[in-house]
N, C-alpha and C positions, 0 to 999 in steps of 0.2 A: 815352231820348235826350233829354235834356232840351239845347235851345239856346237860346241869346241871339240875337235877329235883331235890324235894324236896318233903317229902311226906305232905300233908295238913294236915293242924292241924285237931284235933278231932273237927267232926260235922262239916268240912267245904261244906260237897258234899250233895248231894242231897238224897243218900243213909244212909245219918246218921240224916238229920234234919228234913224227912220225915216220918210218919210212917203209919202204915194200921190199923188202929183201925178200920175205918168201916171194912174192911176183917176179922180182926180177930171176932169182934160183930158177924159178920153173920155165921161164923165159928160157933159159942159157939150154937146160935140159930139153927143152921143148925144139930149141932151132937144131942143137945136136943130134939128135933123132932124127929128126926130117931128112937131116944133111945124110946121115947115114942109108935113112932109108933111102934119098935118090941116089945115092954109090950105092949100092946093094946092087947085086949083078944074079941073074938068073942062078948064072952056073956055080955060087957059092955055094959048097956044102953047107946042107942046115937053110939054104935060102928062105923055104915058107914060115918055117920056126921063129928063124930070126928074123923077117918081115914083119912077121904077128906080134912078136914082143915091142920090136920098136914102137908097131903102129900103138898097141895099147901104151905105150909110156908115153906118145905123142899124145892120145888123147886125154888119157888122167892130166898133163900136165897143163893142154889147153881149156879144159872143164875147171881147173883151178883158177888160171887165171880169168877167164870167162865170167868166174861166179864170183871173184874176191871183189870186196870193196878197192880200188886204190885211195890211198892216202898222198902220191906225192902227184907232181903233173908228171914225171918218170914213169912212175905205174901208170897212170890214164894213159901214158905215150904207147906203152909194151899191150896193151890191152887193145891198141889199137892197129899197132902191128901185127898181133894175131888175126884180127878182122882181115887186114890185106892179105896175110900170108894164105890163105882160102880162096884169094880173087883175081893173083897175079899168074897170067897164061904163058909165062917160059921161066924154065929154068932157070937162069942165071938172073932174074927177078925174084926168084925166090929168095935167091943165096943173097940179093941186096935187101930183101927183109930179116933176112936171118941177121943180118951185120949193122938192121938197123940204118942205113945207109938212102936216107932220103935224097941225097941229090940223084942217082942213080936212076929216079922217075921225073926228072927234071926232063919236059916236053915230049912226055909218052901219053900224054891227056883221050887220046886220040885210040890209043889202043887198053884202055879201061875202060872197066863197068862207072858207072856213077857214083855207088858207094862205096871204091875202091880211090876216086879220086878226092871225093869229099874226106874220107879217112887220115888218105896222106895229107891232105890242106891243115884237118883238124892238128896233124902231129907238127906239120909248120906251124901253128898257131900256137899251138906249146910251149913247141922251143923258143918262141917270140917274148913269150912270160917269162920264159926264166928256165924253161924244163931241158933235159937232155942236149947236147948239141954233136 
């Protein structure tokens, strides 16, 4: 079977005329909450109230993205950052998953789990395609 192929013009696939805007909303939502809730300070009046609220808007919004299909390699990227944001052991690790901010684990291999490093490699591989940078 020998064929002639031809690469499709720009935007003809499904992966260029699709995008994940809800994933990404929920993303932006998802890291603002967290953020919130690590400032959140005992002696806030309303602390527990508003601990509980965050944490529920934290969770609906990582169950959304959790269970969506992504459409672009951006959505697969954000899908994957939430993976790490569950596996990373200090705070200011967090705040570089919140930002997105892969160089920031650049030669910390050593202080992750394995599927926290294979995760970040996959989002390098990504970005190598063409996705987010």
């Amino acid at each position: 079977m020998d064929a002639d192929s031809t690469r499709a013009p720009d935007g003809a696939t499904d992966l260029t005329t699709k995008n994940d805007a809800a994933i990404l909303a929920a993303w932006e939502r998802f890291a603002a909450n967290r953020k919130a809730v690590g400032e959140l300070r005992e002696e806030t009046p309303g602390y527990e109230a508003k601990e509980e609220r965050l944490w529920a808007a934290v969770h609906a919004d990582e169950v959304f993205i959790g269970e969506s299909t992504a459409k672009t390699l951006l959505g697969v990227e954000i899908q994957l950052w939430c993976i790490v944001s569950h596996d990373v052991p200090q705070w200011e690790w967090e705040l570089a998953v919140f930002r997105r901010d892969i160089s920031a684990f650049d030669g910390l291999d050593e202080h992750l789990d394995w599927s926290t490093r294979v995760a970040l490699q996959a989002i390098r591989s990504l970005r190598a395609m063409g996705g987010e940078a």
